[in-house]
C-alpha positions as CSV (number, residue, x, y, z in Angstrom):
1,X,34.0,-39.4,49.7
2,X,34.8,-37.7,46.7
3,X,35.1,-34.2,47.5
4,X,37.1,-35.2,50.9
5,X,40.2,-33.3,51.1
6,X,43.4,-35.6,51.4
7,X,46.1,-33.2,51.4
8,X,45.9,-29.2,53.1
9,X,48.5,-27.1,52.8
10,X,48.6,-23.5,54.9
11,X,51.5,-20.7,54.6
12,X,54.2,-23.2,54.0
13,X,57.7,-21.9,53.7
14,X,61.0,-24.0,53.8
15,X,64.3,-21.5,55.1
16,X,67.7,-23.0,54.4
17,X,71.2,-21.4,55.7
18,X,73.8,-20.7,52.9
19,X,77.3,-20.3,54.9
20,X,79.6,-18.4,52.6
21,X,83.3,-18.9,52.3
22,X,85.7,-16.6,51.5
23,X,88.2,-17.6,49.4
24,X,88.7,-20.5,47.2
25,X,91.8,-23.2,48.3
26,X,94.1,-21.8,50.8
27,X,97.8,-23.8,51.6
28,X,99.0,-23.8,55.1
29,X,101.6,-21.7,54.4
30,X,99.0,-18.8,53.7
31,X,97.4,-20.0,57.0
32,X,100.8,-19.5,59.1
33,X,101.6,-16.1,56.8
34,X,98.0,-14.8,58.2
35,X,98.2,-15.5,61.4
36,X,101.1,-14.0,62.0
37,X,100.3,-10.8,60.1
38,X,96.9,-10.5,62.3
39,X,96.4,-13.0,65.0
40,X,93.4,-11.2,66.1
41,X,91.5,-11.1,62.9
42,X,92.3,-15.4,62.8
43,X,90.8,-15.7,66.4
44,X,88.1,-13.5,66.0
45,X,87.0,-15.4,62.7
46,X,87.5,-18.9,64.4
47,X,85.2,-18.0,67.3
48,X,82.5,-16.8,65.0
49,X,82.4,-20.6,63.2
50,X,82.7,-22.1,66.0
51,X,79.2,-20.0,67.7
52,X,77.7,-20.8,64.7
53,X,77.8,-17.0,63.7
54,X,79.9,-17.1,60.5
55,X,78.8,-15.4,57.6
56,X,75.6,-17.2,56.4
57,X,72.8,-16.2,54.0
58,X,68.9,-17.1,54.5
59,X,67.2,-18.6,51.1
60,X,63.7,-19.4,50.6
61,X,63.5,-22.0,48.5
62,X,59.5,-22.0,49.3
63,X,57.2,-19.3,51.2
64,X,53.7,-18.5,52.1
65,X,52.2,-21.9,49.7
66,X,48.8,-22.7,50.1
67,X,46.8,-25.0,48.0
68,X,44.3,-28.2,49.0
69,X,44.1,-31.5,47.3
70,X,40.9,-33.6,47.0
71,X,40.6,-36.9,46.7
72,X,40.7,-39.0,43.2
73,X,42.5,-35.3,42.1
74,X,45.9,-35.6,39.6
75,X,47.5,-32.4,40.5
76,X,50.5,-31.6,38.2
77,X,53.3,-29.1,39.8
78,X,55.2,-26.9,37.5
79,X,57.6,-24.3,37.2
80,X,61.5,-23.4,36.3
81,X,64.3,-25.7,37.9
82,X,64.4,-23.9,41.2
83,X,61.2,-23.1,41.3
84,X,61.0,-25.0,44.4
85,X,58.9,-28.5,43.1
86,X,60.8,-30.8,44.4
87,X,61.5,-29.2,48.2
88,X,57.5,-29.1,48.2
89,X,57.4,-32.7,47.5
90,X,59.7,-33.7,50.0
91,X,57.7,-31.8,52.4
92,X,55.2,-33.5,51.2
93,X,56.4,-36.9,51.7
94,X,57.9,-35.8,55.0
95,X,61.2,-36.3,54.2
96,X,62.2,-32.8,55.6
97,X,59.9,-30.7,57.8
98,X,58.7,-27.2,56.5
99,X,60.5,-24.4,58.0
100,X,56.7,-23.0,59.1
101,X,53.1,-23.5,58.0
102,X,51.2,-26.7,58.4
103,X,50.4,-29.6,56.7
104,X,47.5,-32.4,56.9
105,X,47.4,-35.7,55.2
106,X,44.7,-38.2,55.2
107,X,45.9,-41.2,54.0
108,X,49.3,-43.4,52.8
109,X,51.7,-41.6,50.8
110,X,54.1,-43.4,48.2
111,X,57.1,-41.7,47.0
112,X,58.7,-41.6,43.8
113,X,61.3,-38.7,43.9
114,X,64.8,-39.7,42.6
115,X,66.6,-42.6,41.0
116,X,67.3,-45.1,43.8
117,X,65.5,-43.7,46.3
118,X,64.4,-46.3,49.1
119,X,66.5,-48.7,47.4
120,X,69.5,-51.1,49.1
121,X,72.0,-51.1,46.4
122,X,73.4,-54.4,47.8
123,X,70.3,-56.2,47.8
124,X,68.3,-57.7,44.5
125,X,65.4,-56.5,42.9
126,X,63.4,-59.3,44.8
127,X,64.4,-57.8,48.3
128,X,63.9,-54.8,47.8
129,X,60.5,-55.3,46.5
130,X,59.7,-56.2,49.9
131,X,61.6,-53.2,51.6
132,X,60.1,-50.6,49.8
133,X,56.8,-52.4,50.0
134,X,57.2,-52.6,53.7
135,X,58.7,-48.6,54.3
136,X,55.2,-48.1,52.7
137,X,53.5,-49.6,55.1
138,X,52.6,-52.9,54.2
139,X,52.5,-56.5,55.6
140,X,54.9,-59.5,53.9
141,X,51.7,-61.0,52.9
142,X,50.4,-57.7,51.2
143,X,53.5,-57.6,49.3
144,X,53.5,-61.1,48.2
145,X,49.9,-61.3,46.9
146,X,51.2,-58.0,44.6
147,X,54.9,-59.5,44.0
148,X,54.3,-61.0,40.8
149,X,52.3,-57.7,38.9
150,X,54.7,-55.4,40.2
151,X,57.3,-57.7,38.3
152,X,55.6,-58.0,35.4
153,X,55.0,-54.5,35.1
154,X,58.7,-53.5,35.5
155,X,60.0,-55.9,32.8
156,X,62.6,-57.1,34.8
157,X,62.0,-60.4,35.5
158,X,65.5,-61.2,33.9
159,X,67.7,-59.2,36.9
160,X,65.2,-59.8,39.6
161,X,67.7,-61.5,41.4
162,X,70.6,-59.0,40.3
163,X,71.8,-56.5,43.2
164,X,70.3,-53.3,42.2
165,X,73.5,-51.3,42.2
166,X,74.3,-53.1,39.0
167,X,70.5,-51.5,37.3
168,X,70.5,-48.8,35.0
169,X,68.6,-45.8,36.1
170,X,66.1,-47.0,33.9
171,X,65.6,-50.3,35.5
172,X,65.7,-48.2,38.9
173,X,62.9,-46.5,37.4
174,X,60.7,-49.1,36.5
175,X,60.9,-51.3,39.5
176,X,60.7,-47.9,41.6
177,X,57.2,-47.3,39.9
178,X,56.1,-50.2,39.6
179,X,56.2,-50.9,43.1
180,X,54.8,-47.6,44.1
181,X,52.0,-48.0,41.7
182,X,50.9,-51.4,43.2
183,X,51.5,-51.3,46.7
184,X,48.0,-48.8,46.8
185,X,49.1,-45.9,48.2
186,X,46.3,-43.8,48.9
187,X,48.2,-40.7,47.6
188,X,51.1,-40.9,44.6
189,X,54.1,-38.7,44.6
190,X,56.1,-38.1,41.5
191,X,58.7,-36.4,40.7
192,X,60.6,-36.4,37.1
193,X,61.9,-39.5,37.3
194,X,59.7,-40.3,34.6
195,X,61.8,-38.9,32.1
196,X,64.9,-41.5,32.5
197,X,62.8,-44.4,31.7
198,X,62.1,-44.5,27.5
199,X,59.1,-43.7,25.9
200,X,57.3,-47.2,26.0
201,X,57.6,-47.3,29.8
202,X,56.7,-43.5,29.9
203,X,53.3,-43.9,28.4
204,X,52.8,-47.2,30.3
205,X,53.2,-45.5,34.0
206,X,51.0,-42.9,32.2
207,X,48.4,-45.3,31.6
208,X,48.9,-46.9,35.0
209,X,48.6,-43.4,36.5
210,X,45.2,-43.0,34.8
211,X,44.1,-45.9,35.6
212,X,44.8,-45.9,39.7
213,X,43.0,-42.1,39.6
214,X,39.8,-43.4,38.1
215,X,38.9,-46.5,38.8
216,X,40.8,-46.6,42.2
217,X,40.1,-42.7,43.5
218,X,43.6,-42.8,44.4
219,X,45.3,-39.3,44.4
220,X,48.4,-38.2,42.5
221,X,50.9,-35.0,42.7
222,X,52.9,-35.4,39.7
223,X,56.5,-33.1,38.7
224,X,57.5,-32.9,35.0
225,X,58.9,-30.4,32.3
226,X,56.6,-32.5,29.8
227,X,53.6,-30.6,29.2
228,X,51.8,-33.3,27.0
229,X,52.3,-35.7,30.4
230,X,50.9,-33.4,32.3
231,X,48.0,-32.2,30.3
232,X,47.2,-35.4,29.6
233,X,47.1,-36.7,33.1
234,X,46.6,-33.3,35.4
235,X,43.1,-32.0,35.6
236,X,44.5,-28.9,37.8
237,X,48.0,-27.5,38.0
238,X,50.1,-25.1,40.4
239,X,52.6,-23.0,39.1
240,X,55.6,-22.0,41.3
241,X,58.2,-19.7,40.4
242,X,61.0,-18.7,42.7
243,X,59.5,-20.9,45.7
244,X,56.1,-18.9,45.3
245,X,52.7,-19.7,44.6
246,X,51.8,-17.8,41.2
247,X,49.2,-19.5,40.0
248,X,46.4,-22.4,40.5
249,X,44.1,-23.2,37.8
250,X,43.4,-26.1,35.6
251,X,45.5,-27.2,33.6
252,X,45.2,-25.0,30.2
253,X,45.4,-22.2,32.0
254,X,48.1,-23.0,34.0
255,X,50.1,-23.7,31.0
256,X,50.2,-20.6,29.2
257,X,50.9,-19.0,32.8
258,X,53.6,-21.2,32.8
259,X,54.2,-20.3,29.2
260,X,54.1,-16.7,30.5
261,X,57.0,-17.2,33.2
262,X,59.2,-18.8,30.6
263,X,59.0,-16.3,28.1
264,X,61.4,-13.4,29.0
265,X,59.6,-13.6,32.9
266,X,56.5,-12.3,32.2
267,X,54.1,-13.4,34.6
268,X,50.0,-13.6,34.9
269,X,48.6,-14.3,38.0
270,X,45.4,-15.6,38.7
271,X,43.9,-11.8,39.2
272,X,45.7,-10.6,36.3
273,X,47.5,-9.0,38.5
274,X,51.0,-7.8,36.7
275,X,54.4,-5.9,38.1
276,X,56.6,-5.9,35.1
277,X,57.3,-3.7,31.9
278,X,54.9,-0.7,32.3
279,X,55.2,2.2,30.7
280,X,53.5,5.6,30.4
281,X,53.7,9.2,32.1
282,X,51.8,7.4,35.4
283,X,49.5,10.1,36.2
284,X,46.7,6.9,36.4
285,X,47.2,3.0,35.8
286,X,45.1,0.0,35.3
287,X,45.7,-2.0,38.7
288,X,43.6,-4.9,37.2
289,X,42.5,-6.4,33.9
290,X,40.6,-9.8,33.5
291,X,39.4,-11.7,30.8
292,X,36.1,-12.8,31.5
293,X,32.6,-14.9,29.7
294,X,29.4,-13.8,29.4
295,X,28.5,-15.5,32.8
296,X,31.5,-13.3,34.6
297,X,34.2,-16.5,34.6
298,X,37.2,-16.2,34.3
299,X,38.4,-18.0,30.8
300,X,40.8,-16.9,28.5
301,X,39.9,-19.5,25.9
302,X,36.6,-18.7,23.5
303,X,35.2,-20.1,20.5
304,X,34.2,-18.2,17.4
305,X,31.0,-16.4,17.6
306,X,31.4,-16.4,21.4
307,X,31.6,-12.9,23.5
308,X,34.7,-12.0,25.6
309,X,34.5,-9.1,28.5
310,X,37.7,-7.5,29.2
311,X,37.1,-5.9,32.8
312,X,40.0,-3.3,33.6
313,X,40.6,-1.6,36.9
314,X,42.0,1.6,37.0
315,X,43.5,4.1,40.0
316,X,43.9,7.8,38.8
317,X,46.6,9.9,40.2
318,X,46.9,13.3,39.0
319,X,44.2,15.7,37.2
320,X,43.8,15.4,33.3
321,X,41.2,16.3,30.3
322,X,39.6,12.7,29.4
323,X,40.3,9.5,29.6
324,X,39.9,6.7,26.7
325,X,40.9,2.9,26.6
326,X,42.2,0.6,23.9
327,X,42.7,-2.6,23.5
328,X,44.6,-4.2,20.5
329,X,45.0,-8.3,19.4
330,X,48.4,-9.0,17.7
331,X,49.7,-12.5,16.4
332,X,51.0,-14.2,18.8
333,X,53.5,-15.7,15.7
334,X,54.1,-12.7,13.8
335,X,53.5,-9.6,16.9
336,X,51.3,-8.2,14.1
337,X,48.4,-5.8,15.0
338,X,45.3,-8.0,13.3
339,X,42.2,-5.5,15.2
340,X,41.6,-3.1,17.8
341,X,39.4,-1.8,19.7
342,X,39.1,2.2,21.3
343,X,36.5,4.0,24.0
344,X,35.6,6.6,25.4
345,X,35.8,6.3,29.7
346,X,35.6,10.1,30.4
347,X,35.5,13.4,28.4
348,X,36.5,16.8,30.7
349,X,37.8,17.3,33.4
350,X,38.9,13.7,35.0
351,X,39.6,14.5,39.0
352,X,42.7,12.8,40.5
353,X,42.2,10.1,43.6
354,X,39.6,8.7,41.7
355,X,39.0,5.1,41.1
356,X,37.0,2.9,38.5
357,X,36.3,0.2,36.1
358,X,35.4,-0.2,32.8
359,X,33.6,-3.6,30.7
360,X,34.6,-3.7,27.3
361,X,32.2,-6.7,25.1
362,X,33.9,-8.2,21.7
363,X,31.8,-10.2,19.8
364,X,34.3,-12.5,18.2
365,X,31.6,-13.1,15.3
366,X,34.6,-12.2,12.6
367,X,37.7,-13.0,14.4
368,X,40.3,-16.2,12.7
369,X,40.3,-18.7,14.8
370,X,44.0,-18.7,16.3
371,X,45.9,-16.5,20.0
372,X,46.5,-13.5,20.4
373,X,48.3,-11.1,22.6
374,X,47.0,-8.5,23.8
375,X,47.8,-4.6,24.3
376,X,45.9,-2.9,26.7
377,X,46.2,1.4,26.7
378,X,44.9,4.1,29.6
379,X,45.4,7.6,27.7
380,X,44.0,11.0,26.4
381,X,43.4,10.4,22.7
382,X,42.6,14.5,21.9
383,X,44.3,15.9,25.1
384,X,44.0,20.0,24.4
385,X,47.4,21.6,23.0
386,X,49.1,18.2,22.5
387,X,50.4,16.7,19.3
388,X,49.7,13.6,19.8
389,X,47.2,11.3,22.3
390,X,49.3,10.7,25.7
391,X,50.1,7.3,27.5
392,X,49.0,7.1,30.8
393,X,50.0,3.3,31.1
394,X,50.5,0.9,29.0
395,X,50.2,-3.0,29.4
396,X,51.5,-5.1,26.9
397,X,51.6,-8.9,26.2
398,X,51.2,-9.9,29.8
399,X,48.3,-10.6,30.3
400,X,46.5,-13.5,28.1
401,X,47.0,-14.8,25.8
402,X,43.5,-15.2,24.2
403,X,42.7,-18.3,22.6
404,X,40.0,-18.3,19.6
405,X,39.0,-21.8,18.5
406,X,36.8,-22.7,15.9
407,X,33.0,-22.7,15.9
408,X,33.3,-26.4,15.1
409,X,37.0,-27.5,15.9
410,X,38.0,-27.2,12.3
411,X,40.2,-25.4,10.3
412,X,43.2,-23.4,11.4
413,X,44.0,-19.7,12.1
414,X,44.6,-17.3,8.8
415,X,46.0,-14.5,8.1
416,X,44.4,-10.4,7.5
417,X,42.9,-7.9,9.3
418,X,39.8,-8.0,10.6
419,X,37.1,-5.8,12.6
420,X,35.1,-6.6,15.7
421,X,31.8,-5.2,17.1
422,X,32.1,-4.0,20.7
423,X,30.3,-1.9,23.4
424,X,31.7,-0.5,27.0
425,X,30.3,-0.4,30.1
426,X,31.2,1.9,32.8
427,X,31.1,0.6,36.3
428,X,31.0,3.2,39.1
C-alpha cells in the first residue's frame, strides 16, 4: 500500500546525564594535602559519587519529535552538527532506546550510520558480507543469491579476501552500502557516511538510492550537509535544530528554513511563527505572518505574473490613533529596498485588547524574477503631535524568503526599482 505508514514517531525525547568534574589533573600529593586539610569535605564528596549523586547535568539532545513516514517516502534530515540527527537515527535503528515517546516500525530496517559499523575488523570483506547480511535478518542462502552484485557494486573485488581492518574508510564505505542497499531492507538508514566515499561512488549510491525508492517502494531516511544530495533525492525534509523539531515541509522549503537557521540563527517555522530580533515601542505586534497563494497554501515560491497573499496576525496592547502596515522586498544579494508596499488597517481611535488580521494581495505582474527578503512594519504613519510615523513592531528578514521565478524559466533576476499593484483585506 502506498500511503501505509512505515515509521510513526510521537513526543520522542532522548535525556543524557553530563557528570561534571571539578578540576583538571590532580597528583596524589594534592589528594593527601586535601584530605588532611578537610577530611569531611573528601568523605562527604566520595559518598555523593558513590550514590550516584555527584554533580551531573541533564541534556536534551532530542525532545517532543514528532513526524510519520510513509512508505516508498525519501525523507532527508537536516540541521547544524548537534542538532541531534544522528541520536534520532540511532533511535531509529534501535540502537539506543528514546528516553520517552514511542516509536512504530513496520518493516526491516538497514543501517548505515558510521564507518565500520557492523563490521569484524578481523574478518574479510567476504565474511563480513555474510555477517551484516545475516544481523539484517537474512538467511545464508539470501545472502548468497545477492553476494556477487553486492561485490560488484562496491569495486572491491580485489581485497575481498583482505581483513577489513586493513580498508580505507572509503572501502568501508562502499562495501557497507553496498550491502545495505542489496540485502532489501524494507526501510534505509543513512547517515553522512556518504561523504567519505569520492564523487563517482557518491552519485552511484545516489542512483542506487533512487532506484530502490521507485521501482522497489522501499523507504529511505537520509543525513547529509549536501543540499544537492538531498534535493535531489528527498521529496520531504525535517529540520532539527538544537534537538527540536522546527520545521517539516518539502524539500525547497525546508531548505531555505534550513538556510534561515544558518544565517545568524534566524529561524521560520512552519506557522511563521518567529521569537528573535523584534523591535518597536510594543504597544501591539504581529503574532503571525504567512505567505500564502491564491488558493490559501502555504508557498513561498511564485512565478511572475502570479499573486502572493501576505496574511499577518496582529495582538494590540495599549490604546493608539491608527494603525497602518508595510511591507517592503529587498535583495536578498545587495539588502537593497527594490518596492514596497503601505495600508491603511485603522484610522482613530484603535482600542487596546483587540485582536485581528489583515490580507495584503501583490500582483507580481512587474516584479524581476529573483528572492527577496522581506520587511514587515505594524505602526502609526500620521500619529497626532509626532514627528515622525511610530514603530509598533517591526519584523525583518525572518520570515521568507520569497522566491520569483520566471514566467517561463528563463532569464535571470535584474536590477531597479520597481512598483507593484496591491489591495488589503481586513479580516475581523
Amino acid at each position: 500500500m502506498k500511503n501505509e505508514t512505515v515509521i510513526s514517531i510521537k513526543n520522542i525525547g532522548k535525556k543524557y546525564n553530563i557528570t561534571h568534574q571539578q578540576g583538571g589533573y590532580v597528583a596524589l600529593r594534592d589528594v593527601l594535602t586535601n584530605i588532611l586539610k578537610s577530611p569531611f569535605a573528601f568523605l562527604k564528596q566520595k559518598t555523593k559519587e558513590v550514590a550516584g549523586i555527584a554533580k551531573k547535568e541533564e541534556f536534551w539532545a532530542l525532545r517532543d519529535i514528532n513526524f510519520e513516514v510513509k512508505k516508498g517516502e525519501v525523507i532527508g534530515i537536516i540541521g547544524r552538527n548537534g542538532a541531534g540527527k544522528s541520536t534520532l537515527l540511532k533511535i531509529l535503528s534501535q540502537i539506543t532506546p528514546p528516553t520517552e515517546g514511542e516509536i512504530k516500525i513496520n518493516g526491516r530496517v538497514g543501517s548505515l550510520l558510521e564507518v565500520g559499523t557492523g563490521f569484524h575488523p578481523e574478518l574479510s570483506g567476504r565474511e563480513n558480507i555474510f555477517l551484516n547480511g545475516a544481523i539484517l535478518g537474512m538467511t545464508k542462502k539470501e545472502i548468497a543469491s545477492k553476494f556477487d552484485e553486492i561485490v560488484a557494486f562496491s569495486g572491491i573485488e580485489k581485497f575481498l579476501d583482505t581483513p577489513v581492518k586493513r580498508y580505507s574508510s572509503g572501502m568501508h564505505v562502499r562495501l557497507a552500502f553496498s550491502v545495505a542497499a542489496h540485502m532489501d531492507p524494507d526501510i534505509l538508514i543513512i547517515d553522512e557516511v556518504l561523504a567519505v566515499g569520492d564523487a563517482e561512488f557518491q552519485k552511484k549510491c545516489l542512483g542506487k538510492m533512487d532506484e530502490i525508492t521507485k521501482k522497489e517502494g522501499r523507504t529511505i531516511i537520509f543525513v547529509s550537509h549536501n543540499m544537492e544530495a538531498i534535493k535531489k533525492l528527498c521529496s520531504r525534509c525535517i529540520v532539527l535544530n538544537k534537538g527540536e523539531k522546527v520545521f517539516e515541509s518539502d524539500t525547497e522549503k525546508a531548505l531555505i528554513a534550513y538556510s534561515n537557521i544558518q544565517n545568524d540563527g534566524k529561524l521560520i517555522t512552519n506557522k511563521g511563527i518567529f521569537n528573535k530580533n523584534r523591535r518597536g515601542s510594543g504597544a501591539l505586534s504581529f503574532t503571525n505572518i504567512e505567505i500564502l497563494d491564491t488558493n490559501n497554501k502555504d508557498r513561498n515560491i511564485f512565478n511572475v505574473g502570479e499573486t502572493v497573499k501576505f496574511k499577518m496576525s496582529y495582538e494590540i496592547y495599549d490604546d493608539m490613533q491608527g494603525l497602518y502596515v508595510f511591507i517592503s522586498l529587498n535583495s536578498s544579494k545587495t539588502k537593497e529596498l527594490l518596492t514596497s508596499v503601505k495600508h491603511e488597517i485603522k484610522k482613530g481611535d484603535v482600542k487596546k485588547n483587540e485582536s485581528g488580521s489583515v490580507v495584503i494581495e501583490v500582483e507580481l505582474n512587474s516584479i524581476c524574477p529573483g528572492e527577496y527578503t522581506l520587511y514587515f512594519w505594524l505602526g502609526d504613519d500620521d500619529a497626532t503631535g509626532q514627528s515622525g510615523p511610530i514603530n509598533y513592531d517591526v519584523v525583518d528578514g525572518m520570515i521568507g524568503p520569497l522566491i520569483v521565478k520566471p514566467a517561463d524559466e528563463k532569464g535571470e533576476a535584474t536590477a531597479g526599482y520597481f512598483t507593484l499593484k496591491s489591495k488589503i483585506e481586513i479580516l475581523k
